[in-house]
N, C-alpha and C positions, 0 to 999 in steps of 0.2 A: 878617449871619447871626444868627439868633436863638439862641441859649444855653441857653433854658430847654427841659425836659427833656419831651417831648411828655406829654400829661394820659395817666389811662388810668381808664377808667372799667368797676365793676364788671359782669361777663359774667353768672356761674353761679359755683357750686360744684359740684365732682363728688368724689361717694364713688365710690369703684370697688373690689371684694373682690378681694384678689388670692388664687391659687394657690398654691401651694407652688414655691417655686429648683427651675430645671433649671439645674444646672450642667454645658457644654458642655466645661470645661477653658479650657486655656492656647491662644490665639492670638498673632499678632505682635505684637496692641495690648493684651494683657490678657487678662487672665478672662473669659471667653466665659459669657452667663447669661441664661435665660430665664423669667421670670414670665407665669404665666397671667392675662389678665383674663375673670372672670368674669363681671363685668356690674356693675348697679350704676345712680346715679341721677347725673340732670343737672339743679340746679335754680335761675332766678334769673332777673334781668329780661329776660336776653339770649338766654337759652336754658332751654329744661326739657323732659325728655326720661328715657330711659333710657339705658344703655348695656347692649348685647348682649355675650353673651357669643364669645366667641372672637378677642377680640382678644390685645396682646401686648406686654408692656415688653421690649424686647433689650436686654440691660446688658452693656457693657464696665467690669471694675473693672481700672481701670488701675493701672499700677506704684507714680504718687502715692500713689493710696489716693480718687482719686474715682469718681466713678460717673457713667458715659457714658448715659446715657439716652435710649431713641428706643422711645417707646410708637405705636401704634398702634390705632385700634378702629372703634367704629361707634356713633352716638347716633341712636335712633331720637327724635323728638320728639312731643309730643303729640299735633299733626295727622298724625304718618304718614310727616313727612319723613324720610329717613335721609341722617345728613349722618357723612361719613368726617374723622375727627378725625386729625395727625398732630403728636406734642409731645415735642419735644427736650431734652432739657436736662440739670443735674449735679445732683449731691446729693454733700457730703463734709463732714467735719467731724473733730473730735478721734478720734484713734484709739479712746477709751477709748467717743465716745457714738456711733461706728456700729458698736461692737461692741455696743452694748447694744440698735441697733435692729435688729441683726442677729439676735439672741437672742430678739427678738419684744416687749425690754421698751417700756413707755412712754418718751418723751422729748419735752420741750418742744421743740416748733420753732425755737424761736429761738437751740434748742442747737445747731444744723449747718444747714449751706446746704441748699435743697430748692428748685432755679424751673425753670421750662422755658419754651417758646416755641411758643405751638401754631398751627397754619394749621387751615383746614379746607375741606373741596368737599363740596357738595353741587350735586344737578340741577332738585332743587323748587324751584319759582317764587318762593315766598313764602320764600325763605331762601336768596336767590341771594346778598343782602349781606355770605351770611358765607364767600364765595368772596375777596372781597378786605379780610378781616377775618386782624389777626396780633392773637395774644393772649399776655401776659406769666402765668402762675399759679405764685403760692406754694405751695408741697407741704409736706403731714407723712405720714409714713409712719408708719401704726398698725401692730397686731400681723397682722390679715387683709385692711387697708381703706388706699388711697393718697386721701387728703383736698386738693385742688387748691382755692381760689381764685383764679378764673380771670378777670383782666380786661383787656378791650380794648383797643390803643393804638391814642390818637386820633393 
């Protein structure tokens, strides 16, 4: 069995604006919470595109203190295609620095965890490869903008 850790090679980067917290309340799993995506860009060797507006982060903040994350949206791409994006993942960190991103301040990334896991389908020809394409992306959470580096594992 091979050991070493599959390559992954850079995708895009996506800015995406976010909306303002719906807070839905307390469920069995958590803090029930909804952020708006308004749209935003997609841009790099793998992909470049827009992102439309009305897509959706659903966040569970769980009892730990992390943050359940299952975004949802739609990149339209340069040629036309629209390819349906779906990206999972955590963000948590010291109590003191997701209080501060909570408040809208600045924080280096590398102050708290931020990765997800994104799939994607689309039905255009020319972009069927990204039907069995899984991708790893880094996240920082800005004050109005969720900033992803986004890249592929081979």
């Amino acid at each position: 069995m091979n050991s070493a850790p599959p390559p992954l090679e850079f995708l895009a980067q996506v800015r995406c604006e976010v909306g303002a917290l719906v807070n839905l309340g307390a469920g069995p799993y958590g803090e029930r919470r909804c952020v708006p995506l308004l749209g935003g860009s997609v841009s790099g060797p793998g992909l470049n595109g827009e992102i439309l507006p009305g897509g959706a982060d659903w966040q569970i903040l769980r009892a730990d203190g992390v943050l359940d994350i299952q975004a949802h949206y739609i990149v339209r791409t340069i040629d036309g295609a629209l390819v349906e994006v779906d990206s999972r993942g955590l963000r948590h960190g010291p109590p003191a620095v997701m209080q501060r991103l909570a408040r809208g301040e600045a924080v280096a990334p590398g102050d708290y965890f931020f990765r997800t896991l994104m799939r994607f389908q689309t039905g255009h020809a020319d972009w069927l490869h990204l039907n069995a394409t899984m991708a790893l992306a880094r996240g920082e959470r800005q004050a109005q903008h969720v900033v992803l580096d986004v890249f592929r594992i081979g």
